[in-house]
N, C-alpha and C positions, 0 to 999 in steps of 0.2 A: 389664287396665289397672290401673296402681296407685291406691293413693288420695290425691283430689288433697291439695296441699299448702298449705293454709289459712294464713297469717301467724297466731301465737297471738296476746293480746289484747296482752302484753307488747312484742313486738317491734314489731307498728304502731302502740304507742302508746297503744292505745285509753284513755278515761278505766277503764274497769273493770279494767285491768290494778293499779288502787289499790284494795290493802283495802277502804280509810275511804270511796272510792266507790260499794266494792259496799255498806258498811253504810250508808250515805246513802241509796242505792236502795229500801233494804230499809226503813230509819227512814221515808222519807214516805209510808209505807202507812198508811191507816186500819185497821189488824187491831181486831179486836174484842178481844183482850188480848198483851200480851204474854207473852214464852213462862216468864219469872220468877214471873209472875202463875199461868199453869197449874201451875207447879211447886209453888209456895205451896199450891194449891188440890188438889191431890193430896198436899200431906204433902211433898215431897221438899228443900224448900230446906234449906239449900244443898245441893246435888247432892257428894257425894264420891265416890271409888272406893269399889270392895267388896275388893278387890283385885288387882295387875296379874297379868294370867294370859298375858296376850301382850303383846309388843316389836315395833311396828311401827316398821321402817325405811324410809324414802324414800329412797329411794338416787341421785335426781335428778329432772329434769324434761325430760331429751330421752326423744325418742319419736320412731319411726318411721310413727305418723300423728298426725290434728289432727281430733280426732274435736270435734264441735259442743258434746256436753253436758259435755266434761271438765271437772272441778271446780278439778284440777291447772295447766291451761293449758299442759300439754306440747305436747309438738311437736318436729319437725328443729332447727326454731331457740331452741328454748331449751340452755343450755350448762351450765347449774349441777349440780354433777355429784358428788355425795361422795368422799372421797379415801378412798384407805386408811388414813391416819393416823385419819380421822373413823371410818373403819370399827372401828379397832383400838382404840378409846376406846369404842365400842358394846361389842366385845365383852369386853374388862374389866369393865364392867358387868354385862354379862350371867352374867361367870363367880360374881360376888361376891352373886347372885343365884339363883333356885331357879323363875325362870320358865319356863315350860315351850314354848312356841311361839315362833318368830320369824317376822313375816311378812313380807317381802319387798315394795315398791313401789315405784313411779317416779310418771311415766313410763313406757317399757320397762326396766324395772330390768335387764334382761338386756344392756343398752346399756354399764352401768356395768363399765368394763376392768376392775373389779376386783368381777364380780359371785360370777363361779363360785369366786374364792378365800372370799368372804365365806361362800358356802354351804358350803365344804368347813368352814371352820374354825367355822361355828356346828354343825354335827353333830358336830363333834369334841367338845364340849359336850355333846353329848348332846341338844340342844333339836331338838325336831319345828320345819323348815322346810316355809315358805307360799312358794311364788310367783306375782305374779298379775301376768298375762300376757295379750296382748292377741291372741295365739295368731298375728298375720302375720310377727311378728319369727321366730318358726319356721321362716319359710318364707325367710330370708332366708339367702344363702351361708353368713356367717359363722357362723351359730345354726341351721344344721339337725343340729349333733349334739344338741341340748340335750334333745329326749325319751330318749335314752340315758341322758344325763348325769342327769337328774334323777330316773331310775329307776334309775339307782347309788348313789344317796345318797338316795333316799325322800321325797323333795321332793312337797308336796302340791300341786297346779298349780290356780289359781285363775284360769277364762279369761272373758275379755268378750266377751258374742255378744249381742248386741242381741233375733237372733229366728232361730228355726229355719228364715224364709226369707229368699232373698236379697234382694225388695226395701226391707222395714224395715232388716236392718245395713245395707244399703250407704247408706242413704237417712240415716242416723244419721253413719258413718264412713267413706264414701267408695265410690264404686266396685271391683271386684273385692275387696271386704273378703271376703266370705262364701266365697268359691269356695278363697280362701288359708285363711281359718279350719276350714271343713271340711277341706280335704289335710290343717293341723297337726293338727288331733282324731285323724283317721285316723291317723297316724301315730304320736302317743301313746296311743292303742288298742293299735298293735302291739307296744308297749311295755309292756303291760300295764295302761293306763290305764282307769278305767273299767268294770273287771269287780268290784268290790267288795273289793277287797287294798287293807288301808290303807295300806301303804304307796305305794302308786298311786293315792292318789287324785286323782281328777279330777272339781272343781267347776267348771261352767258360770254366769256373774252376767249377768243380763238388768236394764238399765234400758230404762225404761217410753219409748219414742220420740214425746215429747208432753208437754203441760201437764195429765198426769193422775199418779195415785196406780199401782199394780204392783199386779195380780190376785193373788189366793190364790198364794201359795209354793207351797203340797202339790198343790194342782190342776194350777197349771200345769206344775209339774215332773214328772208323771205325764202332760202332753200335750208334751212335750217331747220326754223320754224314748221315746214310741212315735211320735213325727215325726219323731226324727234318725233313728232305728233304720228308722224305713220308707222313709225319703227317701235317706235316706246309707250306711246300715250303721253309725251311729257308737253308741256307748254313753260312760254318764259316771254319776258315784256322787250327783251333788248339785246341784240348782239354788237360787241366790240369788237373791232377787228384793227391788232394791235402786231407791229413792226417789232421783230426779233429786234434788240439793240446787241449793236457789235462790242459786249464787253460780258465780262466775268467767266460763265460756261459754257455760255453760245460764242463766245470770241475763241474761246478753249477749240471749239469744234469745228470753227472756221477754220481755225489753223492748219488742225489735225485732217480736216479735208480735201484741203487746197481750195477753197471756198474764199476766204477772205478778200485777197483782193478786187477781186471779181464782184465780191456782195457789195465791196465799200464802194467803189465805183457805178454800181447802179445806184445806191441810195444818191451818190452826192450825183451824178444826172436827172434824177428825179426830183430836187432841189425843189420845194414852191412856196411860196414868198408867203402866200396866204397861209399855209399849211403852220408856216415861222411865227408869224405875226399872232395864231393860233395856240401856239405849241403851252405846255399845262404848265412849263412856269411862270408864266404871266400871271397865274389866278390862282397858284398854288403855291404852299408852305410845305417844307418835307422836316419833318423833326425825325432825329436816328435815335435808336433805341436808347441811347443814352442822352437825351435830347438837345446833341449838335444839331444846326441848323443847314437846311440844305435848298436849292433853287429848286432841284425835281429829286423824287426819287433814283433817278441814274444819278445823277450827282451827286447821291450820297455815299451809293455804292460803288464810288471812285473816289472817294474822301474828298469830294469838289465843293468845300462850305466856300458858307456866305464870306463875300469879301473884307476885306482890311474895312475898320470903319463903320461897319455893320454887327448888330448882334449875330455873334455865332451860336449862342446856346439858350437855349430856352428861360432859363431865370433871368436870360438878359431881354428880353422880347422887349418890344418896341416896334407896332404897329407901324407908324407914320417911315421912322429911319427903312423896315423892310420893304416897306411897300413904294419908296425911292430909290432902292441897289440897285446895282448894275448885275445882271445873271450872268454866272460863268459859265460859258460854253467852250465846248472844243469841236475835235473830228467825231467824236461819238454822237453829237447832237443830229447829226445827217438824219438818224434815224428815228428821230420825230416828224422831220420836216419832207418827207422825199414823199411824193404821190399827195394822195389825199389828207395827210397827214396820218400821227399816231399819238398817242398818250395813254394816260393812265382810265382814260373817258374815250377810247376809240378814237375814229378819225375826226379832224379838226377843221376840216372845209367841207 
């Protein structure tokens, strides 16, 4: 059965479909400090880059499912979609630069008609390509070459799998999730994924199905690892283990749970300096599908561009001016920084 087809917050309207709603949500919390406040108190204000070391591109917001905790608000029915012109402004950028990674997202980035030119022409560059992939679109007509394709050009594939069994993914992102996500693992296994060839690699990202924090990285990835392999025959080089952020559709269900206050207040107890000083916009570039400029991808997904003074959009790029801004943060940041850290790269300590 496929997975059903949820309306995103966008399309029925919901009030959280507005930024300034989810930060309202977030503003009448009693937290016991703000997250500017920890920042001060670890040393780190203002927060700046260290250096950009990855160019992350959203390449839109459709998607082939309408998973509950998406931070994006993808879905079928979203339509914003980067174009190539937007793409071909990225990669001028990227030439007149010495960045070494691109990463790839959406949505299903693989949705975007003009996905697999985008990949050819950033390796043509020379840059190590990400893409992270929701692994059902694989199993879809039009995208069952793409584990070839991607091990033609050495594409590192970064896939979302909630849990090595089927009733947490499916309970997370729909029914028959897990049954499609195992065939596409299988199938990028036969392609060489997952045996430790970097150019194959294959990363697996688990968020936590709940109003909790994400177990040990190293642990569970070591219990992962011998439960696909026992259950499935599947193997893969890496697990991330990545913190629900409290906004868009996971903020939607905190609400609707009586979850939220409660979740905001362990993340910001869980506060770690290192976890901050860590956190992926320091090293990252977030370009939005129409290529506004953003410190991480949550802050895109809150309309939180780069500041006054800085380029905010891609035809204005200017390495040296981004790589001096000041990163906007708010209460949402908590949950990069609480435990061991989270990102778009797993944990950060």
């Amino acid at each position: 059965m496929a997975p059903p087809t949820v309306p995103s917050l966008a399309s029925r309207g919901a009030p959280l479909a507005s930024s300034a709603a989810q930060f309202e949500a977030l503003r009448r919390l009693p937290l016991a400090r703000e997250f500017e406040a920890a920042l001060d108190a670890a040393g780190l204000p203002p927060l700046r880059p260290t250096s950009i070391e990855i160019f992350q591109i959203n390449v839109g917001k459709l998607c082939n499912q309408t998973c509950r905790h998406c931070h994006v608000d993808a879905g079928p029915d979203r339509f914003e979609v980067m174009t190539r012109q937007t793409m071909q402004l990225c990669l001028d950028a990227l030439a007149r630069t010495r960045i070494p990674t691109v990463d790839i997202t959406g949505g299903a980035p693989e949705l975007n008609p003009d996905f697999r030119w985008l990949v050819e022409r950033c390796r043509e560059l020379g840059r190590h390509v990400m893409d992270r992939c929701n692994l059902t679109i694989l199993e879809t007509p039009a995208h069952r070459d793409l584990p070839e394709f991607f091990a033609r050009h050495a594409v590192e594939v970064l896939c979302s799998l909630p849990h090595y069994r089927a009733p947490s993914t499916d309970r997370q992102r729909g029914e028959g999730v897990f049954e499609k996500s195992i065939a596409a693992l299988t199938r990028l296994n036969a392609f060489g994924y997952g045996a430790g060839d970097p150019e194959r690699r294959l990363v697996l990202i688990t968020n936590p199905v709940g109003a909790y924090l994400p177990g040990p990285q190293a642990s569970m990835e070591a219990e992962w690892k011998r439960e696909l392999a026992r259950l499935h025959g599947v193997r893969f080089d890496a697990l991330y283990c990545i913190t629900n952020m409290p906004i868009s559709r996971f903020l939607e269900w905190l609400i609707e749970s009586g979850n939220l206050e409660e979740y905001m207040e362990r993340l910001v107890a869980a506060f770690n300096p290192a976890a901050a000083s860590g956190a992926m916009c320091r090293n990252t570039l977030s370009v939005g599908w129409d290529g506004r400029l953003y410190d991480c991808d949550f802050n895109q997904m809150l309309d939180l561009s780069t500041g006054a003074g800085v380029p905010n959009h891609i035809r204005d790029f200017d390495l040296a001016a981004l790589e001096s801004r000041p990163i906007a943060t708010g209460r949402h940041c908590f949950g990069c920084t609480a435990g061991a850290g989270s990102s778009c790269g797993g944990k950060t300590t």
